[in-house]
ChimeraX commands (.cxc) that place a marker at each C-alpha (Angstrom):
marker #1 position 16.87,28.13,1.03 radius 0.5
marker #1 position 16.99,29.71,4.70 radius 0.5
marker #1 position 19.28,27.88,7.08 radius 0.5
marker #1 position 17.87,25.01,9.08 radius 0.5
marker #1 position 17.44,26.76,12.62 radius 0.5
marker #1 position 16.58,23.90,14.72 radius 0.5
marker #1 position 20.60,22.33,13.57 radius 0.5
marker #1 position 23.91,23.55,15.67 radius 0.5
marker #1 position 27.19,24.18,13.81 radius 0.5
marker #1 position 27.71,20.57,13.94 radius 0.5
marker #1 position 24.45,19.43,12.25 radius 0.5
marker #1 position 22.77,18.44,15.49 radius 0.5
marker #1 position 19.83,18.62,17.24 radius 0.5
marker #1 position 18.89,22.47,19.36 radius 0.5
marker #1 position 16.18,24.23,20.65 radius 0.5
marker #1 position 16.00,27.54,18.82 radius 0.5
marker #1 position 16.97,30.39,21.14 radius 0.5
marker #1 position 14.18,32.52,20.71 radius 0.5
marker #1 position 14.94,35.21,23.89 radius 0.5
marker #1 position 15.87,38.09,21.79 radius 0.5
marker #1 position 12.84,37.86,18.87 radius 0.5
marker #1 position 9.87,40.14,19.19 radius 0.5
marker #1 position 6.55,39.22,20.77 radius 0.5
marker #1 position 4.43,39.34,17.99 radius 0.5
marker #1 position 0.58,38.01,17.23 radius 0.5
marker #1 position 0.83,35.18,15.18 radius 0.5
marker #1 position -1.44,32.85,13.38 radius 0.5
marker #1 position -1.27,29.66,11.53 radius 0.5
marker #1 position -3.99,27.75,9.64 radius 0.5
marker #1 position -3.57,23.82,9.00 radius 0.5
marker #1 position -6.05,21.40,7.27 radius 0.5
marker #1 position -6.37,17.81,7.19 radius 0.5
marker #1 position -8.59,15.94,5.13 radius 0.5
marker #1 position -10.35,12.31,5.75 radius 0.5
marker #1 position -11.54,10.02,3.17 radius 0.5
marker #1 position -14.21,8.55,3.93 radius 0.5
marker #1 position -17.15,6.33,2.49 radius 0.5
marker #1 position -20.41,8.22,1.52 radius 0.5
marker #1 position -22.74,6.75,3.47 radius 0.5
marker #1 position -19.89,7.45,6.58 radius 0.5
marker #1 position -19.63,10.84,5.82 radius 0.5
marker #1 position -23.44,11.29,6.18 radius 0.5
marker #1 position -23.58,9.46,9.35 radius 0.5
marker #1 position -21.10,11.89,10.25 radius 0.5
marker #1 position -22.27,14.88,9.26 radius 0.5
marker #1 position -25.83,13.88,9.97 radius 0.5
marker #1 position -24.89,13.05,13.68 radius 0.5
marker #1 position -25.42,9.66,13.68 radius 0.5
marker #1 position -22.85,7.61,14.27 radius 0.5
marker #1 position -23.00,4.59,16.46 radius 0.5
marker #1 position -20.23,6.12,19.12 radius 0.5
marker #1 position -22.54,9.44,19.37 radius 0.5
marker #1 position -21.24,13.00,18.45 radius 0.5
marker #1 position -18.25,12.74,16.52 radius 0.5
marker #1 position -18.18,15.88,15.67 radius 0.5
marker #1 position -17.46,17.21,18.85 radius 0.5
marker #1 position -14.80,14.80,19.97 radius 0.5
marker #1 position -12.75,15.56,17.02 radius 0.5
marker #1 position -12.71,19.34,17.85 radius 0.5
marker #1 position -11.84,18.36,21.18 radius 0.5
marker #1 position -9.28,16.05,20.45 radius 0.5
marker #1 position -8.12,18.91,18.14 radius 0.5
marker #1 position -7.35,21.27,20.86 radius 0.5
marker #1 position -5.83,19.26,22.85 radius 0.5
marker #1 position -3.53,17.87,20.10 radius 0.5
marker #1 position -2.67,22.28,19.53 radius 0.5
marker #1 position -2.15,22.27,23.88 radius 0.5
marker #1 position -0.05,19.25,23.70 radius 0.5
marker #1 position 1.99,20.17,20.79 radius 0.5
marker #1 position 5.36,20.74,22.52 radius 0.5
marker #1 position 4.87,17.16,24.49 radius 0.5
marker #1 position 4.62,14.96,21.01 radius 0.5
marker #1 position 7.12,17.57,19.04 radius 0.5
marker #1 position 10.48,17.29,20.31 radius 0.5
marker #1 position 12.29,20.73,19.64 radius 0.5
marker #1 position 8.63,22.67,19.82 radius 0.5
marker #1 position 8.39,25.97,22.27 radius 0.5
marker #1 position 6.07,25.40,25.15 radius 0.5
marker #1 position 3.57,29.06,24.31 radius 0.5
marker #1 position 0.36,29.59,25.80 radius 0.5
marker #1 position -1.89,29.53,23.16 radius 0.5
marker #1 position -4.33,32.74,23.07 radius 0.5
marker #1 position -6.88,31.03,20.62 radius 0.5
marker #1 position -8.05,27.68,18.66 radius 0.5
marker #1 position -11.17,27.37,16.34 radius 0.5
marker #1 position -11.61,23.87,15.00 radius 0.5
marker #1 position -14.20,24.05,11.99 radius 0.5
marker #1 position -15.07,20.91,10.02 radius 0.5
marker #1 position -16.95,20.50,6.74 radius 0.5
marker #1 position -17.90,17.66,4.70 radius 0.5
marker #1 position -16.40,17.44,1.22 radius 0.5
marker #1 position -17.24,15.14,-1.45 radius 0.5
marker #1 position -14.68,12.67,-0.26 radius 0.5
marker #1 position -15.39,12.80,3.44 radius 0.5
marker #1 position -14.16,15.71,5.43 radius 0.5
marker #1 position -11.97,18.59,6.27 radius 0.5
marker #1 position -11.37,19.71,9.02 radius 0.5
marker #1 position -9.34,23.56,9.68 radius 0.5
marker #1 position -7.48,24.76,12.37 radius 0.5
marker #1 position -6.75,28.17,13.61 radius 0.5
marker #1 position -4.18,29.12,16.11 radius 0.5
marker #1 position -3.75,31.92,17.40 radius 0.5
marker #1 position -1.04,33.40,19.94 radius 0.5
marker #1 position 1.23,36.59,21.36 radius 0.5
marker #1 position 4.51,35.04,21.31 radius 0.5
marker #1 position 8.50,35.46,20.50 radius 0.5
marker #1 position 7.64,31.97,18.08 radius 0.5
marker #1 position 4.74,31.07,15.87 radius 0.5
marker #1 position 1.74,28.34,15.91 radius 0.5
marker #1 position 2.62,26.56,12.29 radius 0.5
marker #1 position 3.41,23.08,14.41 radius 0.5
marker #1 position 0.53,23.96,16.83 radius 0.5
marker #1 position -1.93,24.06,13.87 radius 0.5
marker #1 position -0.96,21.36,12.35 radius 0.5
marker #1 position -0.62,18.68,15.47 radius 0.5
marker #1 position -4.04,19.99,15.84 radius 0.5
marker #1 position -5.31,19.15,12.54 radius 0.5
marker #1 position -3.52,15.48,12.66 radius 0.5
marker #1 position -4.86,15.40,15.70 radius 0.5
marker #1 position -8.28,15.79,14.69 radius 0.5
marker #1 position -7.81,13.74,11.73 radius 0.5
marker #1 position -6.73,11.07,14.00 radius 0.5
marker #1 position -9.75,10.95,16.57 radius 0.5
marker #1 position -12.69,11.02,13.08 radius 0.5
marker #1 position -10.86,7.89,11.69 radius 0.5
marker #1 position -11.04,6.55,15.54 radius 0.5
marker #1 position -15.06,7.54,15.41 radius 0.5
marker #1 position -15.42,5.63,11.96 radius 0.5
marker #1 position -13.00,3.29,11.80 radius 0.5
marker #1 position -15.94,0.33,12.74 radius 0.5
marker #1 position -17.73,0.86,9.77 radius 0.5
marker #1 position -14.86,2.10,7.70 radius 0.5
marker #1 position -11.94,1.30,8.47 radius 0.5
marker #1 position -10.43,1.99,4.78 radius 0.5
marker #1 position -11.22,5.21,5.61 radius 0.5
marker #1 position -7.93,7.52,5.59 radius 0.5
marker #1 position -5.96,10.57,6.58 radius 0.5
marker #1 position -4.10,13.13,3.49 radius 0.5
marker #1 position -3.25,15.93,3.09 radius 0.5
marker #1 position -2.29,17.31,6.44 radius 0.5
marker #1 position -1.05,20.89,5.26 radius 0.5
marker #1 position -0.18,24.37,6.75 radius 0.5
marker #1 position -2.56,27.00,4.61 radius 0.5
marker #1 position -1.30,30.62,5.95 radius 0.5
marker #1 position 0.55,31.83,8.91 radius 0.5
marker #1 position 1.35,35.48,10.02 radius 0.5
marker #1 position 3.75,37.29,11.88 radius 0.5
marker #1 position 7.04,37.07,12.79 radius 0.5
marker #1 position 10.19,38.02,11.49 radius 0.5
marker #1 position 9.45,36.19,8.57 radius 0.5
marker #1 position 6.20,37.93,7.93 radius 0.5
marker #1 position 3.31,36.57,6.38 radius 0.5
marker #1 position 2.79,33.27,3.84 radius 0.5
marker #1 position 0.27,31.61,2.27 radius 0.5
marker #1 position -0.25,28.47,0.83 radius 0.5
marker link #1:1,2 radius 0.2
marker link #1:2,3 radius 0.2
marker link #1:3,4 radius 0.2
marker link #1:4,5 radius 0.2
marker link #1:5,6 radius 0.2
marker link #1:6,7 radius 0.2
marker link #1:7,8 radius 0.2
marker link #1:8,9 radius 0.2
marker link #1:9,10 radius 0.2
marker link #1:10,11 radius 0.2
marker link #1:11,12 radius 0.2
marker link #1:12,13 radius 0.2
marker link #1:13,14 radius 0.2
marker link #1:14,15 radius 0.2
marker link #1:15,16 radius 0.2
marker link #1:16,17 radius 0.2
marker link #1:17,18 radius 0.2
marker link #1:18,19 radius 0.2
marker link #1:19,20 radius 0.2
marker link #1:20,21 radius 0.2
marker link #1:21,22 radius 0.2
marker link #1:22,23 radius 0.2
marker link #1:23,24 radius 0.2
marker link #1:24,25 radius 0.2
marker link #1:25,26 radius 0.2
marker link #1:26,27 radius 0.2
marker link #1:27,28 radius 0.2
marker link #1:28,29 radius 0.2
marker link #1:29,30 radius 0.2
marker link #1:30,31 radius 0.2
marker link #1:31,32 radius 0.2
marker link #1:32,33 radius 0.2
marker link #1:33,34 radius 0.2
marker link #1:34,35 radius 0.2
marker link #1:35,36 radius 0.2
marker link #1:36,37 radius 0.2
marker link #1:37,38 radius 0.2
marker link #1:38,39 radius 0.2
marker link #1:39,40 radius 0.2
marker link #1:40,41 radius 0.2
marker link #1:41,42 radius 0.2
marker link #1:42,43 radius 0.2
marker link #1:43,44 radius 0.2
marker link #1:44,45 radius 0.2
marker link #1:45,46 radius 0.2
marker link #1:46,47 radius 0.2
marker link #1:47,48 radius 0.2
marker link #1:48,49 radius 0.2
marker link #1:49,50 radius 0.2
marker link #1:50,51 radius 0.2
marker link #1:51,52 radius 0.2
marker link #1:52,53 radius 0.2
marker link #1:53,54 radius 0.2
marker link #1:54,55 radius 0.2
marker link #1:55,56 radius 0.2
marker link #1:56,57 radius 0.2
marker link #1:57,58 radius 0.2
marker link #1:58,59 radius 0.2
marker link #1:59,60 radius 0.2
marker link #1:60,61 radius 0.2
marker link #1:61,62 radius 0.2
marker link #1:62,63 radius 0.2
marker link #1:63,64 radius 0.2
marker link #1:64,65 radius 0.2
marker link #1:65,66 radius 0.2
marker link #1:66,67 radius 0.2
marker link #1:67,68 radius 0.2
marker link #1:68,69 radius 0.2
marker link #1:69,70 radius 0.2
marker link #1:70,71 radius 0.2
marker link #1:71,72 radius 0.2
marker link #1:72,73 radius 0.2
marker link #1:73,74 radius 0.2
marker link #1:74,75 radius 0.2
marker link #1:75,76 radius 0.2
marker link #1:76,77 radius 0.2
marker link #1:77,78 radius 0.2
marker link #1:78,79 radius 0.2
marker link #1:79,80 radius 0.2
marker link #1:80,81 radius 0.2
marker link #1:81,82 radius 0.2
marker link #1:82,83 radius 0.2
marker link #1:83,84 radius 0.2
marker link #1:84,85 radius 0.2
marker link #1:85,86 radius 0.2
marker link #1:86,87 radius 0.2
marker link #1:87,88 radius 0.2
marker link #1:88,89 radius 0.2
marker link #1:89,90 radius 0.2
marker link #1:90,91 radius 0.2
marker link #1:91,92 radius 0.2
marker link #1:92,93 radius 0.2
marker link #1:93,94 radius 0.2
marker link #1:94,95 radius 0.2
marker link #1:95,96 radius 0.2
marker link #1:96,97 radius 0.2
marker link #1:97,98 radius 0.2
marker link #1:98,99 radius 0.2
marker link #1:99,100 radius 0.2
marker link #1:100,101 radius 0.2
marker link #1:101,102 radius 0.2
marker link #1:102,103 radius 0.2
marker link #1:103,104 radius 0.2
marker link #1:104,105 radius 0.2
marker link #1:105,106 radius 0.2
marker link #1:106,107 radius 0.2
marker link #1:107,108 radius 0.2
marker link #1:108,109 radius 0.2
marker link #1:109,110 radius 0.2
marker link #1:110,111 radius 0.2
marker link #1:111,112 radius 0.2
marker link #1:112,113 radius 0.2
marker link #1:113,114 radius 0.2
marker link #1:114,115 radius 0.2
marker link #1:115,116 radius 0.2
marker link #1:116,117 radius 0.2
marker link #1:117,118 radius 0.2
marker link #1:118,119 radius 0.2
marker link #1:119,120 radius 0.2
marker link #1:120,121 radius 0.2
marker link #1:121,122 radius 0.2
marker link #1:122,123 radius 0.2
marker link #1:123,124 radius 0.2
marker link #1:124,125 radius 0.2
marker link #1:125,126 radius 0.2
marker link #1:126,127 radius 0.2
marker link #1:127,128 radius 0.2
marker link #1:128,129 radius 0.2
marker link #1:129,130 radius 0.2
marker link #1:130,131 radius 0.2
marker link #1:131,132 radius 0.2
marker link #1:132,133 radius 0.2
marker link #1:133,134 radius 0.2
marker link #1:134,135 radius 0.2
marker link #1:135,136 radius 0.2
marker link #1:136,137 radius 0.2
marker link #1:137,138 radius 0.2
marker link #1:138,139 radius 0.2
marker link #1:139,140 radius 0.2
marker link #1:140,141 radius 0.2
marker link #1:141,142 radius 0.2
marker link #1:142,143 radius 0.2
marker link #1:143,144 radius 0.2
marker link #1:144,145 radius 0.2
marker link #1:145,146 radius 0.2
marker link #1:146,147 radius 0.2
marker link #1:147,148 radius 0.2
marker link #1:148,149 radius 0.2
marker link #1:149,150 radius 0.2
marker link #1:150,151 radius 0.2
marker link #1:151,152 radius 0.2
marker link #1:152,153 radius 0.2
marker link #1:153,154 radius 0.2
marker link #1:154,155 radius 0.2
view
C-alpha cells in the first residue's frame, strides 16, 4: 500500500505540499446512485415533481458541491476547476447521477468529483424527500481518474 500522504512523520494531520509536482490535465469520474420509489422516479424523470425541475437543481447543486469542495474537505487543494458535466439517468431503482471533472493542475479532481456527486445525491433526496422520504443515497464511488504522477485508474 502507498504511504498515506496527507499524515506527517508523527501521524498527524498536513496539507500535501504539492509545489514541485507537474501541472498535468486531470480527470476524475464519480457516481452516486438514489433509490427511489417507481412512481418517484417517473415524476422525476418525467419532470413533474411538485417542487418543479429537479433535474436541474441537482446538476446545479452538483457543481457547486465540485466549486466548494476544498470548503467542506478539510486537507483538499483550492484548484480552479477547468470543467464539470453533471449527467443523470434513471435506473431501475431510481437514479444515477455522473460527474466529470476536469482540470490543469499540480493535484487531481478525485474529491472534486465525488463532493459533486454526494452533492447531487443530496439535493434529489431534498426534491423527493415529501413523497419519499425512504428514498436513499449508495453507492457514492470514484469510476476513473487520469493523470498525475500516479497515472491513470479505473474502477
Amino acid at each position: 500500500m502507498d504511504e498515506l500522504t496527507h499524515l506527517d512523520e508523527q501521524g498527524d494531520a498536513r496539507m500535501v505540499d504539492v509545489g514541485d509536482k507537474s501541472v498535468t490535465h486531470r480527470t476524475a469520474v464519480a457516481e452516486a446512485h438514489v433509490t427511489m420509489e417507481r412512481s418517484v422516479r417517473e415524476a422525476f424523470f418525467g419532470g413533474n415533481l411538485p417542487k418543479g425541475d429537479a433535474a436541474a437543481v441537482v446538476r446545479v447543486a452538483a457543481i457547486l458541491g465540485a466549486k466548494r469542495t476544498p470548503e467542506l474537505i478539510p486537507l483538499c487543494h483550492p484548484i480552479g476547476l477547468d470543467a464539470i458535466d453533471v449527467a443523470i439517468e434513471p435506473t431501475p431503482a431510481g437514479a444515477r447521477i455522473e460527474v466529470t471533472v476536469e482540470v490543469t493542475a499540480k493535484t487531481g479532481v478525485e474529491m472534486e468529483a465525488m463532493t459533486a456527486a454526494s452533492i447531487g445525491a443530496v439535493a434529489l433526496y431534498d426534491m423527493v424527500k415529501g413523497i419519499d422520504r425512504g428514498a436513499s443515497i449508495g453507492p457514492v464511488q470514484l469510476l476513473s481518474k487520469t493523470g498525475g504522477k500516479s497515472g491513470d485508474w479505473k474502477r
